[in-house]
C-alpha positions as CSV (number, residue, x, y, z in Angstrom):
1,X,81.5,119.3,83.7
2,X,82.3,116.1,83.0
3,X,81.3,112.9,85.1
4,X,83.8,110.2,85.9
5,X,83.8,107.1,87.6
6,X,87.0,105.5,89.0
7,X,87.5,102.3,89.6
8,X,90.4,101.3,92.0
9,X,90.4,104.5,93.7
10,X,93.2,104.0,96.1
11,X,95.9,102.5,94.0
12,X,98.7,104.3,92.7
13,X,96.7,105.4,89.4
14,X,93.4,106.3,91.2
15,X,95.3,108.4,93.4
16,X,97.1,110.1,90.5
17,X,93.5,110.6,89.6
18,X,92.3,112.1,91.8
19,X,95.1,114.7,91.9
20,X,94.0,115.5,88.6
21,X,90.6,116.4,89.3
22,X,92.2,118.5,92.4
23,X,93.9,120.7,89.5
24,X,90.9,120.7,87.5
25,X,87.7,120.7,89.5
26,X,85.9,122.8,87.4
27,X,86.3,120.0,84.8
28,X,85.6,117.1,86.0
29,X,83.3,115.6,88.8
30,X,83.6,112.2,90.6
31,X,80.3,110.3,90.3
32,X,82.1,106.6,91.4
33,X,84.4,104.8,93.1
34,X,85.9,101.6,93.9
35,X,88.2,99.6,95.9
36,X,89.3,96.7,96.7
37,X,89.2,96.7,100.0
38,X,90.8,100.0,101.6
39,X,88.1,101.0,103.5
40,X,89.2,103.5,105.2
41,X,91.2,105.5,102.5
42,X,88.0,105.2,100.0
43,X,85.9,106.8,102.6
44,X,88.4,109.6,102.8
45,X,89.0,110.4,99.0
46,X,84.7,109.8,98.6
47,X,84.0,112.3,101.7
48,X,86.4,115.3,99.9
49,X,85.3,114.8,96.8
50,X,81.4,114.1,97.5
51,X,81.5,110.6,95.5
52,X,78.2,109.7,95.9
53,X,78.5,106.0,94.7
54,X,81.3,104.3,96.5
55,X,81.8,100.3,96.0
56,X,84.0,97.9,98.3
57,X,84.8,94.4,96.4
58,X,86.0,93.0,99.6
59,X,83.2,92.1,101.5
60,X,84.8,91.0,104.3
61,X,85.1,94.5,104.9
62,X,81.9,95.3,105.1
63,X,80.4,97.2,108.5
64,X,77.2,99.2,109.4
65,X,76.9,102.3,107.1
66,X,75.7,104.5,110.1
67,X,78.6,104.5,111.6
68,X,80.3,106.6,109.1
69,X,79.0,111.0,108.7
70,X,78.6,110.4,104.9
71,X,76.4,111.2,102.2
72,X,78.2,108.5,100.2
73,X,75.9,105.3,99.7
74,X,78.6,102.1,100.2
75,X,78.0,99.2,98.5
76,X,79.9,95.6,99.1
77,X,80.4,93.3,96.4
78,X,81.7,92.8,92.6
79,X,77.9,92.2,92.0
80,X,77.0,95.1,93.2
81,X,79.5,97.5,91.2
82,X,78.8,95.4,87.8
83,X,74.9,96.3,88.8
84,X,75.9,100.2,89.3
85,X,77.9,100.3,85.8
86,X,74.9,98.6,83.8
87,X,73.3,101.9,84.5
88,X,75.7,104.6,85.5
89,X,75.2,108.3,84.4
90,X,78.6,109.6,83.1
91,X,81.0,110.5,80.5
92,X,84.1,108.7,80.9
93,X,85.0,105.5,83.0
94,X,88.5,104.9,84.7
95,X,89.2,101.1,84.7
96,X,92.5,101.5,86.8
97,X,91.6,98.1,88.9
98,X,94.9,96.0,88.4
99,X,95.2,92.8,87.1
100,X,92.7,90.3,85.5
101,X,90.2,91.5,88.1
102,X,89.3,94.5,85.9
103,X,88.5,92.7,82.6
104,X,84.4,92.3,83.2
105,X,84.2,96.3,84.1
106,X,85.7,96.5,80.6
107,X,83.6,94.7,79.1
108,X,80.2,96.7,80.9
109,X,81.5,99.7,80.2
110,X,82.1,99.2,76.2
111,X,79.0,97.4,75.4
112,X,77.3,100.5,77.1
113,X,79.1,102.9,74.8
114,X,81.0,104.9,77.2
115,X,84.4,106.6,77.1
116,X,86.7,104.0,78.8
117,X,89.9,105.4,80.2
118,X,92.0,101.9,80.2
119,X,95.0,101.7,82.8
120,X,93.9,98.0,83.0
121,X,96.0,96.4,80.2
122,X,94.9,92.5,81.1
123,X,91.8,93.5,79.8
124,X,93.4,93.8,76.1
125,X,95.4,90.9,77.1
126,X,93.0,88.6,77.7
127,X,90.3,89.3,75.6
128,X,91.6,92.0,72.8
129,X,89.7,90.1,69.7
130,X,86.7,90.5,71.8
131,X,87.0,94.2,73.0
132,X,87.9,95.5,69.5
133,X,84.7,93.7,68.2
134,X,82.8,95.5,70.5
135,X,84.0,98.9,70.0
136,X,83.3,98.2,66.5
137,X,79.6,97.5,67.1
138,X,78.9,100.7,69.9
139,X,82.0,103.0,68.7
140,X,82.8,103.2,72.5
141,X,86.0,105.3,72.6
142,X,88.7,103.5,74.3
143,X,91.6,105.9,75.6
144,X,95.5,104.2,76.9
145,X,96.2,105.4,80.5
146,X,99.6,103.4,80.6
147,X,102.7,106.2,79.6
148,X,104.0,104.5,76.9
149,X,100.9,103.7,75.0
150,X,99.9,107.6,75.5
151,X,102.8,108.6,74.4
152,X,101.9,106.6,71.2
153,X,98.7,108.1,70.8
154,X,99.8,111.7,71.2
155,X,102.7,110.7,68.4
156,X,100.0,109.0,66.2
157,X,97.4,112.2,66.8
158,X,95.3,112.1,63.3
159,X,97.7,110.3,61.4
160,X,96.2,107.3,59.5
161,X,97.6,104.0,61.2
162,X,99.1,102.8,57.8
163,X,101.3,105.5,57.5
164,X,103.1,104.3,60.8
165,X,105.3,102.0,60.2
166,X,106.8,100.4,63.3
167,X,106.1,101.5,67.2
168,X,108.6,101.3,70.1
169,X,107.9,101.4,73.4
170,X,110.5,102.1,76.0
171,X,111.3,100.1,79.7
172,X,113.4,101.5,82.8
173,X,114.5,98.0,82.8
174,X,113.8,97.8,86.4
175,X,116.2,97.7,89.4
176,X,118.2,95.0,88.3
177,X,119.1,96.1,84.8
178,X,122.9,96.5,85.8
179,X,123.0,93.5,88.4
180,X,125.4,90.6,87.6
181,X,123.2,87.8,86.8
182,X,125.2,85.5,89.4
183,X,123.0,87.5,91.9
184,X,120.0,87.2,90.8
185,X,119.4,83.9,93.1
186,X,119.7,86.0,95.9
187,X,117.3,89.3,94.8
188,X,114.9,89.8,97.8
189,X,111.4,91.5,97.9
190,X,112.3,94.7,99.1
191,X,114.8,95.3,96.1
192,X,112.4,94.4,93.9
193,X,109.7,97.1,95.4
194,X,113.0,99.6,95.0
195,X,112.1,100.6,91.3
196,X,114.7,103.3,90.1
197,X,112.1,105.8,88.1
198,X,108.6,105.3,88.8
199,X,106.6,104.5,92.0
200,X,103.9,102.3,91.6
201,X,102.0,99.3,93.0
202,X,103.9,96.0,94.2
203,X,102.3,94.1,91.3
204,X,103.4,96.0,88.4
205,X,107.0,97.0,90.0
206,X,107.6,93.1,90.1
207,X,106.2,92.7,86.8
208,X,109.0,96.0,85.6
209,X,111.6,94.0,87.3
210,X,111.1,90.7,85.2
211,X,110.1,92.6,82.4
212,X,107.0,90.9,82.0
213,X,105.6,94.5,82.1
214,X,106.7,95.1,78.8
215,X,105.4,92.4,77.0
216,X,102.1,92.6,78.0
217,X,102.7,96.4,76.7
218,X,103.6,94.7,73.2
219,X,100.2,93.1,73.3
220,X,98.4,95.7,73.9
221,X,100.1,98.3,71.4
222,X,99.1,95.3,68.8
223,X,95.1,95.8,69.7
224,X,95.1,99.2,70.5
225,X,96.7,100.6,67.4
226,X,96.7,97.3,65.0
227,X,100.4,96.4,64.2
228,X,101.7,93.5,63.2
229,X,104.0,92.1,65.8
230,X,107.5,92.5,63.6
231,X,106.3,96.0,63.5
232,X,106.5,96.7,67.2
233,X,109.5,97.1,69.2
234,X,111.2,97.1,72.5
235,X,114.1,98.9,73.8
236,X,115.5,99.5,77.5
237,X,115.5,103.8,78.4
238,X,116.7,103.8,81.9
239,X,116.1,107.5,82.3
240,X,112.3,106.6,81.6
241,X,111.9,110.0,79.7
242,X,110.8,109.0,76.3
243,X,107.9,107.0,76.7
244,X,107.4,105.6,73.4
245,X,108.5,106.6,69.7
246,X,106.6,106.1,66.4
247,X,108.6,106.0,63.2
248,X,107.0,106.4,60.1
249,X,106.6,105.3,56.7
250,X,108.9,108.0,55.3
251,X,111.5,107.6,58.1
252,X,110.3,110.7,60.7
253,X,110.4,108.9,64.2
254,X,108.2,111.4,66.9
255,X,108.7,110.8,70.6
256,X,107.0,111.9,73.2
257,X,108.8,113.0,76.3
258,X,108.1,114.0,80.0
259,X,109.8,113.2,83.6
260,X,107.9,110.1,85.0
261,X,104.5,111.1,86.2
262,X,100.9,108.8,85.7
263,X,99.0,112.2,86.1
264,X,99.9,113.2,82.3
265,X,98.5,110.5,80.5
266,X,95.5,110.2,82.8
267,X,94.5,114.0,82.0
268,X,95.1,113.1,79.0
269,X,92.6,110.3,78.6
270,X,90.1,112.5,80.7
271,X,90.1,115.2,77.9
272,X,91.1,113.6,74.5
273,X,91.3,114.9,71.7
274,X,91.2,117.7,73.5
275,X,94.1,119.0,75.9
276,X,93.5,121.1,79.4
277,X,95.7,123.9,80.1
278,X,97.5,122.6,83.4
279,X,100.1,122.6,85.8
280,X,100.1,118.9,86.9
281,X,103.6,117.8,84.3
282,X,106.1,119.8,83.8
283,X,109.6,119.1,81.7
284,X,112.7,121.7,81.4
285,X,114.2,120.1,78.9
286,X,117.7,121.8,80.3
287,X,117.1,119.6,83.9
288,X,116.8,116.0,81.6
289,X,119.5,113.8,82.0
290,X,121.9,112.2,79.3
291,X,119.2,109.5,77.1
292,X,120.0,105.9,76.5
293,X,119.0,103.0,75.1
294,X,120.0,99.5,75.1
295,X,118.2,95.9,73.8
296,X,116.4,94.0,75.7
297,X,119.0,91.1,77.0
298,X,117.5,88.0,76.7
299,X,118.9,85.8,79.5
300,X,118.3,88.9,81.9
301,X,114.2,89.2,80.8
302,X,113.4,86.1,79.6
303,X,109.9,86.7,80.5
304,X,109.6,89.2,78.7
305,X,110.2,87.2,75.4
306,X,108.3,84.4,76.1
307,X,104.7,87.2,76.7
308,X,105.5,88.5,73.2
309,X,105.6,85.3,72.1
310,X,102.3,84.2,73.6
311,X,101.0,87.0,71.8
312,X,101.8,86.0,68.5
313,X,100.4,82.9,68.9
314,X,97.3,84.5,70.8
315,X,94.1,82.8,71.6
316,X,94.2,81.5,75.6
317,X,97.9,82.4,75.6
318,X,97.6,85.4,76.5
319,X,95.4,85.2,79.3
320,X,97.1,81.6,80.6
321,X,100.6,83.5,80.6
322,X,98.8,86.6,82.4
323,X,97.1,84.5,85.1
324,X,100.7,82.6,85.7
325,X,102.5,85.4,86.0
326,X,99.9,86.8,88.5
327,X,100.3,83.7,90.7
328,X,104.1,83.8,90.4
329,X,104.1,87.3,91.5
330,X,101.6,86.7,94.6
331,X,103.7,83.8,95.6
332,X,107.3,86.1,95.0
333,X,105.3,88.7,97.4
334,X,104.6,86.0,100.2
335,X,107.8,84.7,100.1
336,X,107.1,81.1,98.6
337,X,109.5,81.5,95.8
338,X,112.7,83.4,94.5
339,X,112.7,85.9,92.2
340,X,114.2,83.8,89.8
341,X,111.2,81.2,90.0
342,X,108.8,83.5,88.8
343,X,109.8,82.9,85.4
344,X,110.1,79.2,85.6
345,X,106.9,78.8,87.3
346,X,105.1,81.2,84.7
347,X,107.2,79.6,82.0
348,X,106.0,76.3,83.2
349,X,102.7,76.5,83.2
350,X,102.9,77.8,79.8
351,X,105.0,75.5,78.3
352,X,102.3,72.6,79.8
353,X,98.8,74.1,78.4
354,X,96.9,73.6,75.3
355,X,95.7,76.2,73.6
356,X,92.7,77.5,72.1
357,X,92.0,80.1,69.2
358,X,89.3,82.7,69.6
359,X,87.9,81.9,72.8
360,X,85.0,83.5,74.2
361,X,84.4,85.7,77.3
362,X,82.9,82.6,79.5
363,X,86.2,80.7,78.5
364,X,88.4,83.2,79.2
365,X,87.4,83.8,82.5
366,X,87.0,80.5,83.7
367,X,90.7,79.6,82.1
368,X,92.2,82.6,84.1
369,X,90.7,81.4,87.6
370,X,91.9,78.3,86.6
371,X,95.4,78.8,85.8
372,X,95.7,81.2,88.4
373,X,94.4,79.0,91.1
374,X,96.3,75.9,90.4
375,X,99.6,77.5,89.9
376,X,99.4,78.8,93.6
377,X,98.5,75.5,94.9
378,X,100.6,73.3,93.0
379,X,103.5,75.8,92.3
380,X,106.0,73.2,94.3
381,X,104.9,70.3,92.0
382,X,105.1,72.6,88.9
383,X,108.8,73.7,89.4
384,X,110.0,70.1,89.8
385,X,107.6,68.3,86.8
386,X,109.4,69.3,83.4
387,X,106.7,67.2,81.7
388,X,103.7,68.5,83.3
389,X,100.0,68.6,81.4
390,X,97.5,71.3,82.3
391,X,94.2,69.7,80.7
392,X,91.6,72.7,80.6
């Protein structure tokens, strides 16, 4: 039986999760857990599956232990889960914590040589050049948890990466896909939360409506499988069947193809190379709907051009981009800006800082807290200064 750990236990992919280790409980075992700072949901999910390590970032929500009938031991803190992870007993890790917060539990659990199960794609973001030279030096396995770059992976199989010769990953395009641009000013919250295929948190359903989504996805599918950029593509599937294609060096393209579900691509990751007999996905291909695609429109995603680009030119790009776009999207949610100023503000910011090739962890992570915290206190000043300078 094989012992996980999830982190970000109550979000839309630790719940998928743990649905999967409902259908296979003679497989795997929960060992940890995290949350932000849903309390009372982790302590439910911990007490039916017997977690006995359970970890609460948020210590604001900490109370007296003895008032809960557990055998789970509660901890508060990010301290106190880093602490846990330095010395954890288990087989595979699930880093499904979203955003930037996730990128030091990354780190932990690849310099410790454990199987990481990544659904947090900021961590390849921001620090890629670091995490690949880390794998290199403890041959940690890393396995995708986002659809399309599992779909990639089960394309790929035991193919050697130079015989692929271009990867392309698909987008719903998001809710507004079809919506005359004239009415974009007016877009409101709860349309944006209204994805058409997939359900998923508010952060990354924002991030599917911009597009912004999808060009993180680039970056990642340039670390994870080492393509060029020209060699990786984009293209708008509003069925959100095929998750990704892979062409080929002699012209073959292999998709991979399933009705949208996370629960797939997590078992996945759980038993690769492997696969577990299972009724958690299944596809008739006589109930699938007419396929499409279209190109990406430009003046409709603009953010999702201007991510690729700060991947090209990598360095702190990446993770200043990430860490404006977080802001934007955490401003869009309280209702201090439209939907349409989450590109300017993110495009901004990036337009106004300096960059800097290869930096290190420390950097990174001081640069991200940075950006991050003076987009959502100056955003106002930002979106009127065209000439702004972000000295860092």
């Amino acid at each position: 039986m094989k012992k996980i750990a999830i982190l970000g236990i109550t979000g839309s992919i630790g719940t998928s999760a743990c649905d999967v280790i409902r259908e296979h409980s003679d497989e795997f075992e929960i060992v940890l857990a995290s949350a932000n700072r849903n309390l009372k949901k982790a302590l439910n999910i911990s007490q039916e599956f017997k977690i006995p390590q359970l970890v609460i970032i948020d210590e604001s929500q900490k109370i007296d232990n003895k008032l809960f009938d557990s055998n789970t031991n509660i901890y508060y803190g990010q301290n106190e889960l880093k602490n846990i992870l330095q010395s954890l007993n288990c087989d595979i890790v699930l880093n499904a914590i979203s955003g930037s917060a996730g990128l030091v539990y990354t780190i932990i659990v690849l310099e410790r040589g454990i199987k990481l199960a990544l659904a947090n794609k900021e961590s390849l973001i921001m620090a890629g050049h670091l995490i690949k030279e880390i794998q290199k030096r403890t041959k940690a396995e890393l396995i995708p948890v986002d659809s399309e770059h599992s779909a990639i992976l089960q394309a790929i199989n035991e193919t050697d990466l130079e015989q692929v010769k271009s990867l392309i990953i698909t987008a719903s395009g998001g809710p507004f896909r079809t919506l005359p641009l004239t009415d974009f000013r007016k877009i409101s919250i709860k349309e944006s939360l209204s994805h058409p295929t997939w359900e998923m948190g508010a952060k990354i359903t924002i991030d599917s409506a911009t597009m912004m989504n999808k060009g993180l996805e680039v970056i990642e599918a340039h670390w994870l499988f080492e393509k060029k950029y020209e060699d990786l593509k984009a293209v708008i599937h509003p069925q959100s069947i095929i998750h990704s294609f892979v062409e080929f060096i002699d012209g073959s393209i292999i998709a991979q193809l399933g009705f949208p579900s996370m629960k797939l691509p997590i078992l996945y990751s759980f038993s690769h190379p492997q696969r577990f007999k299972s009724n958690i996905s299944s596809t008739n291909i006589l109930d699938l709907p007419n396929l499409s695609f279209e190109e990406i429109d430009k003046e409709r995603y603009p953010l999702f051009f201007i991510t690729v680009e700060a991947g090209k030119l990598g360095g702190l790009f990446p993770t200043i981009i990430n860490a404006a776009n977080e802001a934007a999207v955490s401003l869009f949610l309280n209702d201090q800006i439209s939907f349409l100023q989450i590109y300017q503000l993110v495009n901004q910011v990036i337009q106004a800082t300096e960059n800097i090739a290869n930096p290190d962890i420390e950097t990174i992570i001081e640069i991200n807290s940075q950006i991050y915290d003076n987009t959502k206190k100056e955003y106002r000043k930002i979106l009127k200064i065209e000439n702004l300078i972000f000295y860092i």
